[in-house]
N, C-alpha and C positions, 0 to 999 in steps of 0.2 A: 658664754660657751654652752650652757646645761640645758638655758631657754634652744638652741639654734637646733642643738641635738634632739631636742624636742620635737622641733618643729619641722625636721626631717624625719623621723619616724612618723612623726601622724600623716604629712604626705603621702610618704611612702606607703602608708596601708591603704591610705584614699587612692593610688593610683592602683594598688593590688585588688580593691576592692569594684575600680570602674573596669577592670580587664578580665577577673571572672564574671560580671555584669553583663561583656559584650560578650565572650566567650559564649556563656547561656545561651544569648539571643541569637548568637552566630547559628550554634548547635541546634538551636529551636528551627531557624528556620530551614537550616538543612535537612530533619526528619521532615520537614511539613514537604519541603519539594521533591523528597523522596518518595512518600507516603502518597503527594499527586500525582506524580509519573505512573507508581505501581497499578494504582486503580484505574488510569486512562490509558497507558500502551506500553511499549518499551522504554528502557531509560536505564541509563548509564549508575552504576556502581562500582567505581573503584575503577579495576581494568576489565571487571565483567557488564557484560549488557545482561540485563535481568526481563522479562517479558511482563507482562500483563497480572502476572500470580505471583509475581516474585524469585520464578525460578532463572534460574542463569542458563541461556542458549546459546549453544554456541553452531555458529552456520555452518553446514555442508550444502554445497549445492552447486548450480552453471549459470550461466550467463547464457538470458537468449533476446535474439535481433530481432526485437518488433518492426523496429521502424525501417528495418527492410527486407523483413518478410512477416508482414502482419496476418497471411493467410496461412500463416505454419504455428504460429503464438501456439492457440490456443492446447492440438497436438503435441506441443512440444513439450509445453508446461503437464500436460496428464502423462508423459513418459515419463517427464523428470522425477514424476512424485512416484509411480510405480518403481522405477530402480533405486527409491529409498532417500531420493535429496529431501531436504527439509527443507530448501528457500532459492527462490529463482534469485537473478537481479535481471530486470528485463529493460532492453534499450528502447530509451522514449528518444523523439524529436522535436522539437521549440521551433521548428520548421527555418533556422535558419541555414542551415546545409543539405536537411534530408525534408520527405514529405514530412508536414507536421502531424503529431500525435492527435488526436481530438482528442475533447473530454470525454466520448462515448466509447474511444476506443480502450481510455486509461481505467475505465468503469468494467468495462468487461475483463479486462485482463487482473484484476485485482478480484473481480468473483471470480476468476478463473485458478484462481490464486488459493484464494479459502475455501473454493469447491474441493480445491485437491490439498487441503491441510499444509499449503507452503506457507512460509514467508517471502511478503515479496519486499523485492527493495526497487524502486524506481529510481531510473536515472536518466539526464537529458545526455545526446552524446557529441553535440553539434558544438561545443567548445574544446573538444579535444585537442590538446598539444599547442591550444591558443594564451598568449598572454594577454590578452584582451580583458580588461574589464568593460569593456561592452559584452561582448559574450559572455561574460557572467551573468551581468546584471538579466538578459536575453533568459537565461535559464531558472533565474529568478522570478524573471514575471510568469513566465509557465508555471512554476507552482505555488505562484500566490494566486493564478485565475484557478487551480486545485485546490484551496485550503478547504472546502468545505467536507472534500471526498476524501484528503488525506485525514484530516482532523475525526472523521468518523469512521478510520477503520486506522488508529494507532496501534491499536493488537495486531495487528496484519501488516503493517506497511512501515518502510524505512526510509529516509530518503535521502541517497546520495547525490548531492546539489549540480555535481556538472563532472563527467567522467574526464579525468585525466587533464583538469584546466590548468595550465601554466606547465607549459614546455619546458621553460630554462631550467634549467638546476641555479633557484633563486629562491631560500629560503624563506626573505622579509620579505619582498613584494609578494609571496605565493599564499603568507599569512594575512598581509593586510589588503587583499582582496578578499577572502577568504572571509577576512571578519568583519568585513563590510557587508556581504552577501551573507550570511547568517544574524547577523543586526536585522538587516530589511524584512529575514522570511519569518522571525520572531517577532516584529511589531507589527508584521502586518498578521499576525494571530494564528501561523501555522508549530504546530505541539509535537509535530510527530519528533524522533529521534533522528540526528542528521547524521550523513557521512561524510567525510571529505578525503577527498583521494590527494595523495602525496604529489609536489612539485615534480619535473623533471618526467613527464609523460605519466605519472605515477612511478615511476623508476627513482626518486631520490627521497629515499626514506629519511634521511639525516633532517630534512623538512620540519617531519616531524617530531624526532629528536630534540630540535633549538629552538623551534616553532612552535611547537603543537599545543602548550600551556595556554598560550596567550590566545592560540586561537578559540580552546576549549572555553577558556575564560570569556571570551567573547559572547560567549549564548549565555541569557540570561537564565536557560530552563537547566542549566550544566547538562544537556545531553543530546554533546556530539562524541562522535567517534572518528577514528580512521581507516584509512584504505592502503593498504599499499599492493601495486600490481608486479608481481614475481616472472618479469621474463629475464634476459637475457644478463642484465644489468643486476636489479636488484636481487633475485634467484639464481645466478648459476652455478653457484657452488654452496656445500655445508656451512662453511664458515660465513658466507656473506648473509645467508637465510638465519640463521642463528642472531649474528650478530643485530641484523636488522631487526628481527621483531624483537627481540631483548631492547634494545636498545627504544624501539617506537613505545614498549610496556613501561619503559623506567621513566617515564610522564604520569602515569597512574590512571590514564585513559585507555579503553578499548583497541584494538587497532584486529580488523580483520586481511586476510590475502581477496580481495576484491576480483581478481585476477590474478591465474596464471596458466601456463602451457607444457608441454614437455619439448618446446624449442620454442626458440624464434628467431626472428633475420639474420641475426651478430651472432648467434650465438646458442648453448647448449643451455637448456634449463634443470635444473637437480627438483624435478617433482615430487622427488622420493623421500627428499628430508623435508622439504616444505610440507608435505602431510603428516610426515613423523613427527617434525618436529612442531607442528600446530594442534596435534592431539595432544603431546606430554605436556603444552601451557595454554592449553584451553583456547586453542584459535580458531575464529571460521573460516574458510574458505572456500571459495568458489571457482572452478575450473572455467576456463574459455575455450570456447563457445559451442551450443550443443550443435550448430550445423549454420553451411554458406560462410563461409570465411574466405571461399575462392581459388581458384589456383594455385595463387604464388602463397596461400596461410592455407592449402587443406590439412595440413598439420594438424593444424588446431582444431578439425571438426571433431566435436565428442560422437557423434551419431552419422552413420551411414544415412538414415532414412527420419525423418523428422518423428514417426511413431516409435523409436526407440527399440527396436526389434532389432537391430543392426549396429554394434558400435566398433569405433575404429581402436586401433591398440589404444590410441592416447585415452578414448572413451573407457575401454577395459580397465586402464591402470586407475583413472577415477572413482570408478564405483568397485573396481572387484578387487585391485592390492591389502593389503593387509590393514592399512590407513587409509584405505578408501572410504566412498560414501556409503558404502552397503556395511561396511565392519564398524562406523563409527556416528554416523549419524542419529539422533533424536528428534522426535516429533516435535515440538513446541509445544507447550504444556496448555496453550489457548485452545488448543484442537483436541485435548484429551480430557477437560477439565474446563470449568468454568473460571473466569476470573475474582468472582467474588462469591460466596456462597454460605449461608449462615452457618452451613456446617461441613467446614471446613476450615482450617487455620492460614495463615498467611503463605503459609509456603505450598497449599493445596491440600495435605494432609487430612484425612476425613476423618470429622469427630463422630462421638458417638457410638464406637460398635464395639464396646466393653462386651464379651460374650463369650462364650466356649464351642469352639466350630472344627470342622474339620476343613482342610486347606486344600483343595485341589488345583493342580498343574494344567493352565490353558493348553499348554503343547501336547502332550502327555496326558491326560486326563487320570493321572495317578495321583496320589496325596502324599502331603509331608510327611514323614514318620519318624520316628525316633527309633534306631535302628535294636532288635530284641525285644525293644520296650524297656531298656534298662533304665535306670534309675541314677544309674552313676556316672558324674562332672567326666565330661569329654568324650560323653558318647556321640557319633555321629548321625547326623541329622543327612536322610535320604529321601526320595522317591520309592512311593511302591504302592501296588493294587490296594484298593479301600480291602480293609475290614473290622472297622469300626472298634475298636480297641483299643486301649487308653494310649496306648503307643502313636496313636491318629487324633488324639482331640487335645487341642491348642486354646489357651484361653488367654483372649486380647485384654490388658488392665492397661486403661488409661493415665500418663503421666499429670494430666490437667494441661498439655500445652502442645495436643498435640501430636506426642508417640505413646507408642505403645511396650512393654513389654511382651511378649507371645510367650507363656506359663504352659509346660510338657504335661500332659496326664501320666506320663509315665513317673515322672517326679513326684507325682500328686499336687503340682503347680506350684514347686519346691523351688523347681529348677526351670529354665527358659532357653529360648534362641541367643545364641552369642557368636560372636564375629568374633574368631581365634585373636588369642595375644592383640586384641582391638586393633588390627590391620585395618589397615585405610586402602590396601593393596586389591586389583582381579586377581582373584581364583579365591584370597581368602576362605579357608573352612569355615561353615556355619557347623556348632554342636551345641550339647547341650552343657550347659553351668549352673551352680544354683546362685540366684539371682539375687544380687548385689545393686540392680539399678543404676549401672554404667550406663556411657553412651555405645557401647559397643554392644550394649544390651536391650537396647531402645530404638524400635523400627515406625516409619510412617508407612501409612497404607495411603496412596494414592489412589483415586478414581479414574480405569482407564476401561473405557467402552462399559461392558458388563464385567469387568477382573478390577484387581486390584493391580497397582506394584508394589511390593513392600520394600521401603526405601531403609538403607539404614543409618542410622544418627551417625556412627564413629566416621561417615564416608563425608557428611555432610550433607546426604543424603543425594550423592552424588552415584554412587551405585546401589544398586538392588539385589536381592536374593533370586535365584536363577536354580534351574537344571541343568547340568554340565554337559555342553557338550549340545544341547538340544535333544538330550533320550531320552527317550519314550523306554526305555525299559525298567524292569522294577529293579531298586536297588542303586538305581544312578545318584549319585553325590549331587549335593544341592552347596552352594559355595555364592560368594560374593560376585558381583561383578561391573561396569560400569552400565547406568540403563540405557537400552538401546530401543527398548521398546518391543523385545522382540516376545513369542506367546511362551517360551522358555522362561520367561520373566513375569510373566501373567499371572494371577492366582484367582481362584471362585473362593469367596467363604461360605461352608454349610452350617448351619448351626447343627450345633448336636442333636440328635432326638428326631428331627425331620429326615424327609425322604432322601435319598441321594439324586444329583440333577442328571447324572449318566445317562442312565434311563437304556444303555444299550446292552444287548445280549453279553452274556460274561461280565459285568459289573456289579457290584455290592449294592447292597442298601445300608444306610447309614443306622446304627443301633450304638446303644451303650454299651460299655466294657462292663463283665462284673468285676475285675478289678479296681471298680472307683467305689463299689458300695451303694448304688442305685441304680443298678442296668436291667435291663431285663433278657439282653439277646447280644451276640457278636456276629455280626453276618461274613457268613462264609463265601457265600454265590447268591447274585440276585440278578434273573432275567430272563432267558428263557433260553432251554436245549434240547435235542431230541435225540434219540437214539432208537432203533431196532432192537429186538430178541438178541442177547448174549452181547450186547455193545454198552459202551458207559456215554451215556448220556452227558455226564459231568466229572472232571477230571481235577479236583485239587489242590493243588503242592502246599505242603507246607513250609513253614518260613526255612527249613533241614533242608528242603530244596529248590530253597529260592525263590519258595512263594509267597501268598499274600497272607496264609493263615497261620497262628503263633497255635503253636499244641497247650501252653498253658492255659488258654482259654480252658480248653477240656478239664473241669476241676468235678468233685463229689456230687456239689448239686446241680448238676447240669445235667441235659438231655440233650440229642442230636435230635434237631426237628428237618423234616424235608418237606415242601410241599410240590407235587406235582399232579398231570393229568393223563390219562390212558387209562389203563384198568387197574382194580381196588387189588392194592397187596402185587401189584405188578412188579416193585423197584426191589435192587438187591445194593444194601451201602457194604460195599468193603471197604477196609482197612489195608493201607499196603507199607510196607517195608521193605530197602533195601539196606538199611542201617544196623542189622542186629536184630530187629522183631520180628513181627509173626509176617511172612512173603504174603498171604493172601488169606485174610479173614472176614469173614462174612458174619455180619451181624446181627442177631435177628430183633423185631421192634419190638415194645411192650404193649405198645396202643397206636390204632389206623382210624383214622375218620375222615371227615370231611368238611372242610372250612374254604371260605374267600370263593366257591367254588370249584374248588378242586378236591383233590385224596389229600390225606397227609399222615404219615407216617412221624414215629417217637421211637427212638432209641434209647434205652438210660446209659448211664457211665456206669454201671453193673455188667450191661450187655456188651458193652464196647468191651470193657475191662475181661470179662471171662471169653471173649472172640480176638483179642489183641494183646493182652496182659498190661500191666497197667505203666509202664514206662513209656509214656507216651510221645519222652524225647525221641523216641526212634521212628516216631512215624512221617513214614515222607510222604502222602498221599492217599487221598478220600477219595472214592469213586462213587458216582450214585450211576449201577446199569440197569436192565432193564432181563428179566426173566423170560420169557416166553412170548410178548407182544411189543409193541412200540409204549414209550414214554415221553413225555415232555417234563423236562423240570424247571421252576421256575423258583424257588427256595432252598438254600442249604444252611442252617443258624445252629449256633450253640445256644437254648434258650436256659432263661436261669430262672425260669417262673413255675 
C-alpha cells in the first residue's frame, strides 16, 4: 500500500512536470509568432488587430468598386483619405463574373493606397452569395498568382479571401471551406493577415459565433479575422448589432463591420448604433459604397461625385455624425512612424529625449503651462502665449522602458503632468501632482511628422494629451483624449535656452526663468512691430489680464530691456493699470545704446517702481509707443544680468 502511494505521487509530479515543459514551449512559441507578425505586417492579438509597430488599429473607412469602375479607383481612394478614412477595402475580380483584375492594376491600387496613408484591404467579389467551393478555390488562385506583392506590402494590405462566399445560413459547410482555402493561401507562402466574411451573404453572424475558433485555428500563422456585413438582417436594430458583435468577440478573435448601409432591400438599417456601438469596443468598420451602386441601391452611394466634393446624406452620416469617420478615425501608426527604429520602443514611443523644453501646441502655436506658475498638487495644466518662465519649461525623465514623466519648472521638477484620479476616461484633466511615478504619471512621446503625440500610459496609451476644444486661445484647458491624430493633439519640443521656432510677428523667444536660479532673461515679446508718433507699437497683457506675461518675473534684480529701431531715445514704455495702480506711468531708462543692430533701451525696477509703485500685482499691461517719430520693436525681456 505505502510502495503504490509512492508510486502515484512520483507520477503524478512527472506528469505536472511534462505539462509546465509543454506549457513553456507552447508559450515560447506563441511570443516568437507574435514577435514575427509585429516586425512583418498586421497580425492578430487577442480580439485586436495590432499593425506593423505594435499599435492596435482599428478601421474607419468605404468600400470602393474597382472592378467596375477602375477609371474612378484611383479619385476615389485620394477623397477617401482627404475626408479622414483610414482604410479603403477595394473590389478586385478573379475574372470569373466581372472583367478580371490584373496584376498591374492590383499594383497600382495598393500605391494608391500608401500614396494616401490608407490601409488597404483587397477582396475578390465574383463568389459572392455562392456556395461553391470552386469559387473559392477560383479566388484562391488570384491570390496565390499575388503572393509576392501581398507579401511585401503586409504593413499596407489585408486580405479578405472572397466577399460574402457561402449564401446559405450554413455554419459547418461555410467553416470547412473556409478552412480549406486559408490551408492553400498559407502553404503556398502568402503571410499577409486574412479576413473572412461571415456565412449567409455575410448576414449570419452566428457563423462566427459556433464556427469561427476552428476556423481561426485553421491558419497556421493565427492571423485571421472576421467580417460581418450589417444590412438589413444582421444590422437592423440596437439589440441585433449589439448582440452580434458581442457575441462574434467572445471567440477572442477580431471581427470587423466589413460592410454596411443606412438601408437595404428588406429592410431598415440602425447605422447609428453600428458606429456607436463599434467605437465603445474597438471595432472597424467600413461603410458601403463610396459611388455606382445603381438605381434600385443609390441609397447606398457615399459620394455624389467620385472626387468627394459631393456626398449624399448616407455619405454625410459616415464621415460627419458624431461616430463617424471624421470624429473617430486614426491614421495607422505605419504612415506616422517607422515600424522598427533603434530609437524607439516596441510600441513606437521615442527614446532618448530626457531634456528640459518647452512644449508647444501644433494647432495653436501656444505652450503648455502651468497655470500662475504655482507650485501646488492640482494646479491646472493650460495653453498660453510663450514666455519663457519656469511656469513653461517641462523636463522629460526617462522610465528606461519607454515613458516619460514630464517634471513642472514651476514645482522645481517636484511635481509633473498627471492624468486626474488616473481616468482612463475623454475629457480627463491633465494637472499638476508631485510625482509618485504612477502610470497615470507616465506619457509616450510618439513621432508624428515633425510633432510629437504625447500618449498616456494609464489610457494604454490609447489617448493623448490635447487642447480642448481645438483653441487657439491662451488659457484653453489641456485635458485627455482619445488620439485622432488631430494638430490639437500635436506638440513641437524646444529645448530650453534655444531660440523659439515661431519665428512670427507677436511671438516670444524662448529664455530662462530667474526663478530656476540660472536664467538670464524672461521674454516678454519677440518679433517685430511698428507704430507711428503717439501710438503703442507693443501692447502687453499681463497674466491679471489674461496674458502671456507673469508680474512676478519683475523682481530687485532685474531690468526691463527693449530692443528696437527708428530713432535713438524715440520709445516711451508705460505702465498701465486698471486694477488699483498707477492708470498711466511712464518710465524713464537708465541706460540707451546700441546692440544686434538696433537702439536699446534699460529700464531698472527702481525706475519702474518710483513710475508705477511697487505692487506689481496690479499691473495689467506694458506698452512700448513711440514719441514723436515712428518705431519698430522687435524685443521686450525682463533681463536678470
Amino acid at each position: 500500500m505505502t510502495s503504490t502511494c509512492n508510486f502515484k505521487k512520483v507520477l503524478s509530479a512527472m506528469m505536472a512536470l511534462i505539462m509546465l515543459i509543454s506549457l513553456f514551449f507552447v508559450s515560447e512559441a506563441l511570443n516568437v509568432n507574435t514577435h514575427a507578425a509585429s516586425e512583418a505586417g498586421f497580425y492578430v492579438s487577442g480580439t485586436t488587430l495590432r499593425d506593423a509597430n505594435g499599435n492596435a488599429f482599428i478601421m474607419r473607412g468605404v468600400n470602393i468598386a474597382h472592378a467596375w469602375f477602375p477609371s474612378d479607383t484611383q479619385a476615389s481612394i485620394k477623397a477617401a483619405a482627404n475626408l479622414g478614412a483610414n482604410t479603403v477595402r477595394v473590389v478586385l475580380s478573379n475574372g470569373a463574373k466581372y472583367n478580371k483584375t490584373s496584376y498591374n492594376e492590383v499594383v497600382n491600387i495598393v500605391e494608391w493606397c500608401k500614396s494616401n496613408d490608407l490601409v488597404c484591404i483587397l477582396e475578390v467579389h465574383d463568389a459572392t452569395g455562392s456556395d461553391s467551393i470552386l469559387e473559392l478555390n477560383r479566388a484562391v488562385d488570384f491570390w496565390k498568382n499575388l503572393k509576392d506583392l501581398l507579401n511585401n506590402n503586409r504593413k499596407y494590405v489585408l486580405l479578405n479571401i472572397a466577399n460574402e462566399w457561402y449564401g446559405t445560413w450554413n455554419g459547418a459547410a461555410w467553416a470547412d471551406g473556409n478552412k480549406s482555402a486559408i490551408r492553400t493561401l498559407r502553404n503556398a507562402g502568402i503571410k499577409n493577415t486574412l479576413i473572412v466574411d461571415c456565412a449567409g451573404w455575410g448576414q449570419y453572424p452566428d457563423s462566427i459565433c459556433y464556427y469561427g475558433k476552428d476556423v481561426f485555428n485553421a491558419d497556421s500563422e493565427k492571423n485571421t479575422m472576421f467580417s460581418i456585413h450589417m444590412y438589413e438582417y444582421a444590422g437592423g436594430d440596437a439589440t441585433t448589432v449589439k448582440s452580434n458583435i458581442n457575441n462574434s468577440l467572445n471567440i477572442g478573435v477580431p471581427v470587423i463591420i466589413g460592410e454596411f448601409g443606412c438601408y437595404h432591400t428588406n429592410g431598415d438599417v440602425d447605422e447609428m448604433t453600428i458606429m456607436s456601438y463599434c467605437k465603445s469596443k474597438g471595432v472597424g468598420y467600413l461603410g458601403w459604397s463610396w459611388i455606382g451602386n445603381g438605381s434600385d441601391w443609390s441609397y447606398l452611394d457615399l459620394a455624389v461625385d467620385r472626387d468627394g466634393k459631393r456626398l449624399t446624406d448616407w455619405g454625410n452620416t459616415l464621415f460627419y455624425s458624431t461616430n463617424g469617420i471624421k470624429n473617430t478615425a486614426s491614421k495607422c501608426s505605419v504612415y506616422t512612424y517607422g515600424s522598427s527604429s533603434s530609437n524607439t520602443n516596441n510600441n513606437g514611443g521615442v527614446l532618448g529625449l530626457d531634456g528640459t523644453y518647452y512644449i508647444k501646441n501644433k494647432n495653436s502655436g501656444k505652450y503648455l503651462d502651468v497655470y500662475y506658475g504655482s507650485a501646488n498638487n492640482g494646479t491646472n495644466i493650460q495653453q498660453h502665449d510663450f514666455n519663457g518662465c519656469h511656469a513653461q519649461q517641462f523636463k522629460l525623465v526617462s522610465d528606461g522602458n519607454g515613458y516619460y514623466s514630464i517634471l513642472t519648472g514651476s514645482s522645481d521638477f517636484k511635481g509633473g503632468l498627471d492624468v486626474t484620479n488616473a481616468s482612463k476616461a475623454d475629457g480627463a484633466n491633465i494637472i499638476q501632482w508631485s510625482n509618485r511615478g504612477g502610470d497615470h504619471q507616465k506619457f509616450q512621446l510618439v513621432k508624428i511628422g515633425d510633432a510629437y503625440a504625447i500618449k498616456t500610459k494609464i489610457s494604454n496609451c490609447y489617448s493623448a494629451i490635447e487642447v480642448y476644444g481645438h483653441s487657439k486661445s491662451s488659457g484653453a484647458n489641456v485635458n485627455q483624449w482619445k488620439y485622432l491624430g488631430n494638430n490639437n493633439q500635436l506638440w513641437y519640443l524646444e529645448k530650453c535656452g534655444s531660440a523659439s521656432s515661431s519665428g512670427t510677428s507677436g511671438s516670444s523667444s524662448s529664455g530662462n526663468s530667474s526663478q530656476n536660479g540660472n536664467s538670464s532673461y524672461v521674454s516678454a515679446f519677440w518679433g517685430k512691430a511698428s507704430c507711428g508718433a503717439w501710438e503703442q507699437a507693443v501692447c502687453i497683457d499681463t497674466a491679471k489680464s489674461g496674458g502671456s506675461f507673469n508680474t512676478y518675473s519683475i523682481t530687485p534684480n532685474c531690468h526691463l530691456y527693449v530692443e528696437y529701431s527708428g530713432s535713438r531715445n524715440e520709445i516711451e514704455l508705460i505702465l498701465q493699470s486698471w486694477s488699483g495702480g498707477a492708470e498711466w506711468a511712464k518710465v524713464q531708462s537708465f541706460e540707451n545704446g546700441s546692440a544686434n543692430g538696433h537702439y536699446y533701451a534699460k529700464c531698472s525696477y527702481n525706475d519702474m517702481v518710483k513710475a508705477f509703485g511697487s505692487d506689481f500685482s496690479k499691473l495689467n499691461r506694458i506698452n512700448i509707443g513711440a514719441k514723436n517719430g515712428s518705431i519698430t520693436v522687435y524685443s521686450v525681456c525682463c533681463s536678470y544680468s
